[in-house]
Structures are given as structure tokens and as C-alpha cells.
C-alpha positions in Angstrom: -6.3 81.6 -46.6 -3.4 79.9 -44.6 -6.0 77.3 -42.6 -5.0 76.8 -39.1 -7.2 74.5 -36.8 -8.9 77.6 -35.6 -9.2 79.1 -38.7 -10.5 75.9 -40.9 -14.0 77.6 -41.1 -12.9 80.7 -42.6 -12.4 82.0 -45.8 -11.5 85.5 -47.4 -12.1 86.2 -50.8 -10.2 89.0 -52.3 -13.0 91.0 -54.8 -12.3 93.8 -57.4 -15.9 95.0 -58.0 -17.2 97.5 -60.4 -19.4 100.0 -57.5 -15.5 100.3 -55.6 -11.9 101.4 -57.0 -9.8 99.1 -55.0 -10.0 95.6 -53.9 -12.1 94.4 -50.9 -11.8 91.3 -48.8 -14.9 89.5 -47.8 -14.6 87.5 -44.8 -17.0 84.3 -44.4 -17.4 82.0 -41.4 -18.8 78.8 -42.7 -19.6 79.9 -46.1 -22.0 83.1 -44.0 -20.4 86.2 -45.0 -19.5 87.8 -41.6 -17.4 91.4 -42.7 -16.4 93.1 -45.5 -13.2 95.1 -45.7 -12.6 98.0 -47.6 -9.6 100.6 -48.4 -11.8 102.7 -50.6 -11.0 105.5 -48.3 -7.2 105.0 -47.7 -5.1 102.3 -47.2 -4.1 102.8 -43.9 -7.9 103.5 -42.3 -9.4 100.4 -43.7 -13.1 99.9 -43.0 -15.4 96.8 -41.8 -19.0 96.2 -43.3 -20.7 93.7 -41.2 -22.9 91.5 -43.4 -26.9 91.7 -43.3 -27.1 88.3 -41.5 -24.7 88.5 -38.8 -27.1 89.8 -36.4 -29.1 86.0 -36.5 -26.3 83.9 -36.7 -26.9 81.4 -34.8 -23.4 80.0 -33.8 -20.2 81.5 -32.6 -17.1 82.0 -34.3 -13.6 81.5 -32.8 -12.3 85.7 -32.0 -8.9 84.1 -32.7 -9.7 82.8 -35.9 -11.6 86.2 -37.3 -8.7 88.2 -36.2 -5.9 85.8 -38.6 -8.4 86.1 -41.0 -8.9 89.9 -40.7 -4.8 89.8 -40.7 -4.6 88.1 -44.2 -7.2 90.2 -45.2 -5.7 93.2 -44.7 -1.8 91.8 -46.3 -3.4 90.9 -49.1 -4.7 93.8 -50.0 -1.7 95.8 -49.3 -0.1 93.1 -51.2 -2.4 93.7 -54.2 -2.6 97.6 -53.6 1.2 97.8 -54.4 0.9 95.9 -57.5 -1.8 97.9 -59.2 
């Protein structure tokens, strides 16, 4: 992910896992996987997945930072979408 200051401690990994059909973004705040995103569905009505831990983290997370990394998120899998 493009890392700005706000941003530094997230990362997105872009999945292609056997149990979906399409590609999902997983969205980690210091490596605790916060959301997963998911255009099983359709591609414009994409879908969030909170992870099982979220509820007990402990710390807070920059709002500005989770939404540019929800924003790459979803481009890339537009991105990849189109060249399937």
C-alpha cells in the first residue's frame, strides 16, 4: 500500500482464496487484521467482514488512515477484477 504518515501501520493484502470466486482485500492495523473486503456479491456493493479480534483491540487506529486503506483496497480490486 502507498504509506503515508498516517497510514504507516497499515497494510492490505490482496487474497484469491479457494472458499470465494473473486479476490478479497484484508485490511491489518499493525499486523491485527481489522476488516476484510469482499466483492463476492458484485463489484459495486462490496462488503466489510470485521475480524474476530477487533472487539478487544486495545489501541486506536487513525479513521483517516483505515479509510486510504479501505480506498486502495477497493482500486485494487477493481484493478484486478478487470484483468481476470
Amino acid at each position: 500500500m502507498e504509506n503515508g504518515d498516517k497510514s504507516q501501520a497499515f497494510r492490505v493484502d490482496l487474497l484469491f482464496r479457494d472458499e470465494y470466486s473473486d479476490f478479497i482485500a484484508e485490511i491489518y492495523f499493525k499486523d491485527r487484521l481489522v476488516l476484510v473486503i469482499s466483492q463476492e456479491r458484485d463489484p459495486s456493493e462490496l462488503e466489510i467482514e470485521f475480524g474476530d479480534d477487533v472487539r478487544g483491540f486495545a489501541g486506536r487506529m487513525p479513521l483517516t488512515g483505515l479509510e486510504d486503506a479501505i480506498d486502495y483496497a477497493k482500486r485494487r480490486l477493481f484493478e484486478l477484477r478487470k484483468e481476470k
